[in-house]
C-alpha positions as CSV (number, residue, x, y, z in Angstrom):
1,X,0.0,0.0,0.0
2,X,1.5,3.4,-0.9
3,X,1.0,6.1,1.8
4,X,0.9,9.9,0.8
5,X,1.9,12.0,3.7
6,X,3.6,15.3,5.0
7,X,6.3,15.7,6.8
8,X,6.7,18.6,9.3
9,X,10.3,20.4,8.3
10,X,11.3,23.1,11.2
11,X,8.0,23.5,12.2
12,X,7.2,25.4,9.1
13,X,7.4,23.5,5.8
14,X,5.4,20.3,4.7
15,X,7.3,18.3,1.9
16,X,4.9,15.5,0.7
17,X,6.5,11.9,0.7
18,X,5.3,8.6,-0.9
19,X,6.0,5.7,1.1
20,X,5.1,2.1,2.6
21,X,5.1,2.9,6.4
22,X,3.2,2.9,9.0
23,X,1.8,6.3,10.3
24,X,1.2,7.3,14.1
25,X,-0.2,10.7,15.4
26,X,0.1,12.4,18.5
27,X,-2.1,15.5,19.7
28,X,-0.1,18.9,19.9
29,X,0.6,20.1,23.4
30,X,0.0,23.1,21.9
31,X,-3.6,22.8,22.1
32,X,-6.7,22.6,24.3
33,X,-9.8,21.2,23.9
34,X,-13.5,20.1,25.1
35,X,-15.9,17.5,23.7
36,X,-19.4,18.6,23.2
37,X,-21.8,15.7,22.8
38,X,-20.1,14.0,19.9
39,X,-17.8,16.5,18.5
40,X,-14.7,18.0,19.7
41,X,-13.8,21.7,19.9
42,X,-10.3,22.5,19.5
43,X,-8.4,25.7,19.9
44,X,-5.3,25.5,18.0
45,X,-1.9,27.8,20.0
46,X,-0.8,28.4,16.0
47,X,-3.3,31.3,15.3
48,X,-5.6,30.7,18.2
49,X,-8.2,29.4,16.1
50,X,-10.8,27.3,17.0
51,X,-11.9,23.6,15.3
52,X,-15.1,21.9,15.8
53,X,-14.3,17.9,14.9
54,X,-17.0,15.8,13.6
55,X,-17.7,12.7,15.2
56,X,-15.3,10.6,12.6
57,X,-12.4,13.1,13.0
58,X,-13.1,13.0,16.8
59,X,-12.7,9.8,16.9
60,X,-9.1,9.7,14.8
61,X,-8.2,13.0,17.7
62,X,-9.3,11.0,20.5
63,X,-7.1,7.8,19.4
64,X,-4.1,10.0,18.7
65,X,-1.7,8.5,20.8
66,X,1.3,8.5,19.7
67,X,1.7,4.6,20.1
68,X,-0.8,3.3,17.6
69,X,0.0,3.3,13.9
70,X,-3.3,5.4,11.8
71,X,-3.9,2.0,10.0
72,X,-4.9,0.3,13.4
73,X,-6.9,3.5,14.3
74,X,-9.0,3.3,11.3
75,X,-9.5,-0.6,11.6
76,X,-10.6,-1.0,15.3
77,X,-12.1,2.8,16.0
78,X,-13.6,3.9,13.0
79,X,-14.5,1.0,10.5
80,X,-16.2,-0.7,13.6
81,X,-18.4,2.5,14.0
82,X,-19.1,3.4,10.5
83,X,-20.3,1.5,7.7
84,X,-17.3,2.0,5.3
85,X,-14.2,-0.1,3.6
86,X,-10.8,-0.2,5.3
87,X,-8.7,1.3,2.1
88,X,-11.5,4.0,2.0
89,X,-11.4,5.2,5.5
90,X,-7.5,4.6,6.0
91,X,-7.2,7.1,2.8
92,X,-9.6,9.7,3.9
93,X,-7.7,9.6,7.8
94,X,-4.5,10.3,6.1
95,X,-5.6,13.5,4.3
96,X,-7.5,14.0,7.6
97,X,-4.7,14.0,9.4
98,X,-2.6,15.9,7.4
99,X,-5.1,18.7,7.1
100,X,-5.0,18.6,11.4
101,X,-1.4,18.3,11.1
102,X,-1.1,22.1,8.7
103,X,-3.5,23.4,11.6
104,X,-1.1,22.2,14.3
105,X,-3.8,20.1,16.0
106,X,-2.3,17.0,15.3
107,X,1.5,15.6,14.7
108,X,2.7,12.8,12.3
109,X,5.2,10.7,12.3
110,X,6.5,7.4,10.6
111,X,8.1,6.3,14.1
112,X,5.8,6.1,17.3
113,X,5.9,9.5,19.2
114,X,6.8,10.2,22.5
115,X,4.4,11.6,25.2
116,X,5.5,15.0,25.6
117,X,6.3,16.6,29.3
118,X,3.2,19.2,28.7
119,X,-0.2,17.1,28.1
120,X,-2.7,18.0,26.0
121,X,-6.0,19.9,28.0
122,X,-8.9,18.3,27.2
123,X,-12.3,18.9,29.2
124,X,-15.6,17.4,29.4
């Protein structure tokens, strides 16, 4: 399976690379947010601007942990809750996740990521 994704470059520049990796996302610390019903709100520290997540997206934020490659992410969280094909939904979380990624709401990587010393704020 060939992987389109984009690649952070001093926290600036995204250079788009093809590969066969595995992909694992992490929430910025540089971000707070609250869930409302089945949606998340998300205020993002580049530009202060605020995110609502729909309940798919929410679900691909929720699960960002770093540890868990996207492909396992789609599989268990979202095919299981949606009525949609794994290649489908795997494709549409990548651009997902690199849309997040541009806002600064999420981070990608092709190697798990580390918890970071500041956690994400997240309220009910």
């Amino acid at each position: 399976m060939r992987i389109n994704t984009w690649v952070l470059i001093n926290n600036q520049q995204f250079v788009k690379l093809k590969m066969n990796k595995k992909l694992y996302l992490a929430r910025s610390p540089r971000i707070a947010a609250r869930r409302l019903g089945e949606e998340m709100l998300v205020m993002s520290g580049q530009g202060s601007t605020l995110f609502t997540l729909n309940p798919t997206a929410t679900i691909l934020w929720q699960a960002a942990d770093g540890a868990t490659p996207l492909d396992e992410i789609v599989e268990r969280r979202i095919c299981s809750e949606f009525e949609v094909q794994p290649e489908e939904a795997l494709r549409d979380a990548e651009a997902l996740a690199e849309d997040l990624a541009k806002h600064g709401i999420l981070l990608i990587s092709e190697e798990p990521i580390p918890k970071p010393v500041a956690s994400v704020q997240e309220s009910r």
